[in-house]
C-alpha positions in Angstrom: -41.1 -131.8 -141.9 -39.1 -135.2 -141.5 -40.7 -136.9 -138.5 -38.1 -139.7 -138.3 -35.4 -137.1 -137.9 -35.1 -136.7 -133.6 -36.8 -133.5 -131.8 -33.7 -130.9 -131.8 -33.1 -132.1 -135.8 -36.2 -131.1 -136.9 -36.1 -127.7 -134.2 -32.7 -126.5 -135.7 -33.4 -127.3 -139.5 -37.1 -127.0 -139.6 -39.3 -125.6 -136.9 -36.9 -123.2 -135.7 -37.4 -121.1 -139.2 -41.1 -121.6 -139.4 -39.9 -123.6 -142.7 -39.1 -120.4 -144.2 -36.0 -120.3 -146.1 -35.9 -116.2 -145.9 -36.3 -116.5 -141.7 -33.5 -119.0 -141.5 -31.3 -116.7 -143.8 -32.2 -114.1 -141.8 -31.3 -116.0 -138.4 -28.2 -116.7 -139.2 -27.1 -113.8 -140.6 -28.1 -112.7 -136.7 -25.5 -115.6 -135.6 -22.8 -114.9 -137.2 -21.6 -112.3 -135.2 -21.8 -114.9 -131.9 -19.5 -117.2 -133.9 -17.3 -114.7 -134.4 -17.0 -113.6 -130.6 -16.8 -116.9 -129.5 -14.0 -117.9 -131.6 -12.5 -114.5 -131.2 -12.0 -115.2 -127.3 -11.2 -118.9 -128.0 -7.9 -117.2 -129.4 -7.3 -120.5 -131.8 -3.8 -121.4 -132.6 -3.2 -123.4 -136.2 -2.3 -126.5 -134.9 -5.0 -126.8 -131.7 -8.1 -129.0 -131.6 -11.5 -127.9 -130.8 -14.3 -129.3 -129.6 -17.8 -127.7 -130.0 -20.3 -128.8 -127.5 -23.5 -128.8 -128.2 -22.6 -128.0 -132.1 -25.9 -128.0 -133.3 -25.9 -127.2 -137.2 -22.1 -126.7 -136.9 -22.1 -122.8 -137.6 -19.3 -122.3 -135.0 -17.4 -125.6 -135.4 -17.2 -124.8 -139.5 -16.1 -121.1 -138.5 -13.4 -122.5 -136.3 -12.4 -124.9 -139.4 -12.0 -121.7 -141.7 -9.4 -120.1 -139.4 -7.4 -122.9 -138.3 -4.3 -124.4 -140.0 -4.3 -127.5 -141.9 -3.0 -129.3 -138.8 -5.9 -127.9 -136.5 -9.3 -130.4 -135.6 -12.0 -129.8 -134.7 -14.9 -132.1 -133.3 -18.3 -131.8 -133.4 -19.9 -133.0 -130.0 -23.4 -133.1 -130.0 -26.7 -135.5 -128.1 -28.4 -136.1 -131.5 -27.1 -138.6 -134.4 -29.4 -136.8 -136.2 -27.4 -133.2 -136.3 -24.0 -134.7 -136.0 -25.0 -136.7 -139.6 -25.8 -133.3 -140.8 -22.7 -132.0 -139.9 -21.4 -135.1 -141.8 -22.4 -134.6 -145.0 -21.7 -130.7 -145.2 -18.3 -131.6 -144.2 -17.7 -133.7 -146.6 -19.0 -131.6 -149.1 -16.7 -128.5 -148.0 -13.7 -130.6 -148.4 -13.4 -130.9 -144.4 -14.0 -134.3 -143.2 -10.7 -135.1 -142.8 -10.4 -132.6 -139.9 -13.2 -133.4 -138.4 -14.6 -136.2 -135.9 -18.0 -136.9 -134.3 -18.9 -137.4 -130.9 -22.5 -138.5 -129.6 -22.8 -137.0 -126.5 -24.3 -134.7 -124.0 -22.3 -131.5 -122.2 -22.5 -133.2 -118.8 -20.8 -136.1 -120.1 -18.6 -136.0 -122.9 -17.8 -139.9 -123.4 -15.8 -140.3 -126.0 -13.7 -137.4 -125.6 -10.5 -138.4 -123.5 -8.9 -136.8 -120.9 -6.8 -133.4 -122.0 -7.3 -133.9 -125.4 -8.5 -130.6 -126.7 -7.3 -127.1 -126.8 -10.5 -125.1 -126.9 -13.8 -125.8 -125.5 -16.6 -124.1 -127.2 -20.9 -124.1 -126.8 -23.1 -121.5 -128.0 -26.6 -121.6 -126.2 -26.2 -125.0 -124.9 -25.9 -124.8 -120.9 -29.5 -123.4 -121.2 -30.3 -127.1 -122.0 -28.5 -128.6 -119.6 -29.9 -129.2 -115.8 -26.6 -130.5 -114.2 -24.5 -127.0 -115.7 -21.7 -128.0 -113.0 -20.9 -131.5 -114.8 -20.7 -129.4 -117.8 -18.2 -127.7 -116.9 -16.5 -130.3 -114.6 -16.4 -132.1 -118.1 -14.9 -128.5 -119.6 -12.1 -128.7 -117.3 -11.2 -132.2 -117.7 -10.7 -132.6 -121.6 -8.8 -129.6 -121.9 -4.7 -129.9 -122.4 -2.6 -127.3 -119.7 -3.0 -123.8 -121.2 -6.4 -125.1 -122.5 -8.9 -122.4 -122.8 -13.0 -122.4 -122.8 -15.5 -119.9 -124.9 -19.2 -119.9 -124.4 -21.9 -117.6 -125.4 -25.5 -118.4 -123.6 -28.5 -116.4 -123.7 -29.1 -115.1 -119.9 -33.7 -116.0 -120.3 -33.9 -115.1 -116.5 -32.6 -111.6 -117.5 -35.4 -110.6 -120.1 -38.4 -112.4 -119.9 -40.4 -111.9 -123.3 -43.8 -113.1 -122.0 -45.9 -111.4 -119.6 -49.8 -110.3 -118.8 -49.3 -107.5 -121.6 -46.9 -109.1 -123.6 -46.3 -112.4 -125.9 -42.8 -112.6 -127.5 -42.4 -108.7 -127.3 -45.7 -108.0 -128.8 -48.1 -105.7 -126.7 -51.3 -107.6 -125.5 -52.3 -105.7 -122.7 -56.0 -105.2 -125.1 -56.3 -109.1 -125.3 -54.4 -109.8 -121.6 -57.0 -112.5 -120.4 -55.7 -114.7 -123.3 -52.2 -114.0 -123.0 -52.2 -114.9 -119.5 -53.4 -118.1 -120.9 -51.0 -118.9 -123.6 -48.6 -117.4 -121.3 -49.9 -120.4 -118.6 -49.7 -122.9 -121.5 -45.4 -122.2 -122.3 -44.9 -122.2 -118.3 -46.5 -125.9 -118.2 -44.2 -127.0 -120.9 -41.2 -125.5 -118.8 -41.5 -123.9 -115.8 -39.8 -121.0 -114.5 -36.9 -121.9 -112.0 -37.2 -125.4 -112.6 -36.4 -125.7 -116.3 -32.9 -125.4 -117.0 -33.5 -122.6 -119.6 -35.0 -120.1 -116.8 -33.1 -121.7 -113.4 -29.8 -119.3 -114.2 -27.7 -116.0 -114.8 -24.6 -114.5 -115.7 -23.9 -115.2 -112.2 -24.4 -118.9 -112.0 -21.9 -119.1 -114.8 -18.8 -117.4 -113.6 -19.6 -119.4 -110.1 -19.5 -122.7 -112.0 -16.5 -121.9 -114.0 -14.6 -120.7 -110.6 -16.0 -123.8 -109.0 -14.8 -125.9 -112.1 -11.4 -124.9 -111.3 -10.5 -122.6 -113.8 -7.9 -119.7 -112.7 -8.7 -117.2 -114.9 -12.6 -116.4 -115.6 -14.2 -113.3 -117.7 -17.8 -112.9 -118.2 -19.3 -110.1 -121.0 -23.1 -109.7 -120.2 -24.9 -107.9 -123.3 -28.5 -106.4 -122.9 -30.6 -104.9 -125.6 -34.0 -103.5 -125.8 -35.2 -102.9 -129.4 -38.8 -101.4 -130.0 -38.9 -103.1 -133.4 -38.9 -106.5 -134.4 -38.3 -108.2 -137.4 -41.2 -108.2 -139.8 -42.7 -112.1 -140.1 -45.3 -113.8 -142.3 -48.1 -114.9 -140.1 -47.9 -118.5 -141.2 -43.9 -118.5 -140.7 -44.8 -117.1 -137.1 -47.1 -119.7 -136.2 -44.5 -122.8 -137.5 -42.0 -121.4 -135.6 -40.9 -122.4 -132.1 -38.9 -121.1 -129.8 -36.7 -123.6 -128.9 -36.7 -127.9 -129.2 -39.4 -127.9 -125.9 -42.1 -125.8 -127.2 -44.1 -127.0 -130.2 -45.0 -124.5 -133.0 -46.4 -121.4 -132.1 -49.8 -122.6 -133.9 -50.2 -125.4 -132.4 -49.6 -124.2 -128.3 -52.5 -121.8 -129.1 -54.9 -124.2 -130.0 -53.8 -126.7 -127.2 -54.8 -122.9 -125.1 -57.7 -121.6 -126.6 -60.9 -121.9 -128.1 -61.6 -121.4 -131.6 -63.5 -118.1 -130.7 -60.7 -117.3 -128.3 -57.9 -118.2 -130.8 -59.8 -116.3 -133.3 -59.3 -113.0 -130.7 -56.3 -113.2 -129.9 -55.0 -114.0 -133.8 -56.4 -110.6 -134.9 -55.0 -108.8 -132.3 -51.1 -110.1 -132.6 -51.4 -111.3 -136.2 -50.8 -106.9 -137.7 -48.2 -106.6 -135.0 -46.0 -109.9 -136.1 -46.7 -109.2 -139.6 -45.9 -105.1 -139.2 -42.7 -105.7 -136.4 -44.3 -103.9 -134.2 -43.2 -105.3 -131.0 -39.8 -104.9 -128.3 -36.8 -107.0 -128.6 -34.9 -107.7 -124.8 -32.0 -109.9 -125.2 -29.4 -110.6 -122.2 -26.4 -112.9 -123.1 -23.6 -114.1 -121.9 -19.5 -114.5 -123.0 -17.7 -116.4 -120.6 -14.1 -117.7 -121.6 -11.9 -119.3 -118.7 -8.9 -121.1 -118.4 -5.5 -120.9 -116.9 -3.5 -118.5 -117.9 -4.0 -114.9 -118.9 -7.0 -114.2 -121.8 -7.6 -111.5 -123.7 
């Protein structure tokens, strides 16, 4: 892992995979599908210029580049020099840096984007990061160009909450419950529920703030699915793998929980479920596009 490289560098290229190559392969195969939604609402013209807030690894910023024309930008927006260097270098090696610019900045306050400048605004599970989710899209509203249009996709965490007494990320633990309670105990002091900006909204929330924003036309999509299978996943992959950029690895919250003997439990109960997939996927997400004029 490269420690110089900032907190959501090494989360999105590193610890978000476990440093498994076959994990992230399989993540994003899971992704593609949201980039396609998203920029299937964003309804891109040739010519327009996007910006992706929030781009992360770029994944829908490049898929916007692959369908617009050869006069069509896009700009990849993001609070980490780390990521947007990232996305640097793989434009320039697709060919693309001559479409592109760079922005350092967060979703609350896109400094260096000018007023309507853009055609499409576009995050995908960014707001969840964000506390102040009204400057966000006050911000939206003001870079967009007249007829300017903005597609989101966030994950609704509110909706489907994955840890519980019985369960840890969908796994059944109701034999081993005492611990779970604790490890459970252990993600909550990291970020609390209804005060960390991951857990504090819902679909709701969303189409309020985009009203609120000023937007004239606002459509929300809220997906939920329950799964009783989970991927299969290598113990060791399972345990380098985080969440998200605010929890540490998985290995290393449950011995900052337990005791070794405790650790040891709770290891042999989950470790044949993670390894087998034996556990329940709940996802609820969110596809908000607004703007001014009619959307599809």
């Amino acid at each position: 892992m490269t420690e110089t490289r900032d907190r959501w560098y090494r989360w999105l290229c590193e610890v978000r995979y476990g440093g498994d190559p076959a994990q992230q392969e399989l993540v994003r195969q899971a992704l593609y599908p949201v980039r396609d939604k998203v920029l299937d609402r964003a309804s891109l013209g040739p010519a327009d210029t996007l910006l992706d807030v929030g781009t992360g690894d770029g994944l829908v910023a490049f898929g916007a580049l692959d369908r617009l024309g050869p006069d069509g930008r896009v700009i990849f927006s993001d609070i980490s020099a780390d990521v947007l260097q990232y996305c640097r270098a793989a434009a320039f090696d697709a060919g693309d840096l001559g479409r592109c610019d760079f922005v350092e900045a967060s979703a609350d306050r896109l400094t260096g984007v000018a007023d309507a400048s853009v055609d499409v605004v576009t995050t995908r599970s960014v707001l969840i990061y964000v506390a102040d989710k009204a400057a966000a899209f006050a911000e939206f509203r003001r870079v967009l160009r007249p007829g300017g249009r903005v597609s989101i996709f966030e994950p609704i965490n509110d909706r489907m909450q994955e840890c519980s007494a019985s369960t840890f990320y969908g796994y059944d633990v109701g034999p081993v419950a005492d611990l779970a309670l604790k490890a459970s105990a252990r993600l909550a002091a990291n970020q609390p529920p209804g005060a960390d900006p991951m857990l504090a909204f819902d679909d709701r929330d969303l189409v309020r703030l985009a009203e609120q924003a000023g937007f004239g036309q606002v459509r929300l999509d809220l997906e939920v699915m329950v799964r009783r299978a989970r991927p299969a996943i290598a113990w060791d992959t399972f345990l380098r793998s985080s969440g998200n950029p605010h929890q540490p690895p998985l290995g290393v919250l449950l011995a900052e929980a337990f005791t070794p003997a405790e650790l040891a439990t709770f290891s042999a109960h989950l470790r044949p479920l993670v390894e087998r997939g034996l556990g329940t996927e709940r996802r609820a997400v969110a596809y908000l596009t607004a703007g001014d004029v009619d959307m599809p």
